[in-house]
C-alpha positions in Angstrom: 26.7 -9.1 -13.3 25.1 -9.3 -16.8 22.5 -6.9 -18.7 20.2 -9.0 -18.1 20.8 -9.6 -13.8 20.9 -6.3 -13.9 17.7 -5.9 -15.5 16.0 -8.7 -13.4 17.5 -6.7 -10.0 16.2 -3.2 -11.1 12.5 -4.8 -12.0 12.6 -6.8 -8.9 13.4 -3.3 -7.0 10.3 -1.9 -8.5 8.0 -4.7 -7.5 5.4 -4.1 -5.6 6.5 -5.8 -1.7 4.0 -8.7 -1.5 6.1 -9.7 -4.6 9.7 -9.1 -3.1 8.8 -11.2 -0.1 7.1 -14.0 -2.4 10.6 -14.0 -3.9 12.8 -14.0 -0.7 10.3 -16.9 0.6 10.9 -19.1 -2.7 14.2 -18.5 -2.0 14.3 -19.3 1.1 12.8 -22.4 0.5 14.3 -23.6 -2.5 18.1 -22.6 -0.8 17.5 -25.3 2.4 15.7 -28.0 0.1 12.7 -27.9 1.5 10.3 -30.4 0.9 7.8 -29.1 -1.9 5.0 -30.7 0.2 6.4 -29.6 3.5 6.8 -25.7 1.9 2.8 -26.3 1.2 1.5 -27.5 4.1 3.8 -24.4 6.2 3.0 -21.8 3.7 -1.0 -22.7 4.3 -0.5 -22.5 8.1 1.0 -19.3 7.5 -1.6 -17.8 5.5 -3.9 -19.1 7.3 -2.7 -17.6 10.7 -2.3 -13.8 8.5 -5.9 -14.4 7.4 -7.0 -14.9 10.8 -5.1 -11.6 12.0 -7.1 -9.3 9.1 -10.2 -10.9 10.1 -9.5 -10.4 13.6 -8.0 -6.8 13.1 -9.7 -3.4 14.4 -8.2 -1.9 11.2 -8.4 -2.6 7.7 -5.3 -4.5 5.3 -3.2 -1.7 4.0 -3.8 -2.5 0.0 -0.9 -2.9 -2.3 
C-alpha cells in the first residue's frame, strides 16, 4: 500500500459515518455496474423511505 492509500484509509477512518456508508454505497454501486440512472431512481426510494421513518419516528435523528 502507498503513502498516499494509506493516507486516504486513515482519513477515511476518521470520517464521520454518514460518509463511510456514502463511500461503501458508491462502491457498491460502481463494483456491480449499476446503471447510473438505475443507482438514482433506488437511491431516491431509499431516502425517501429513511425520510419517512424520521418523520414517522417517536424520537429524534441522532445528529452526526
Amino acid at each position: 500500500m502507498t503513502a498516499n492509500m494509506q493516507n486516504k484509509s486513515m482519513s477515511l477512518d476518521s470520517a464521520p459515518d454518514h460518509i463511510k456508508l456514502a463511500v461503501d454505497l458508491i462502491a457498491l454501486l460502481e463494483e456491480n455496474e449499476i446503471p447510473n440512472e438505475t443507482a438514482i431512481a433506488a437511491l431516491e426510494i431509499v431516502l425517501s423511505d429513511y425520510r419517512n421513518k424520521v418523520t414517522n419516528s417517536s424520537t429524534p435523528p441522532v445528529s452526526e
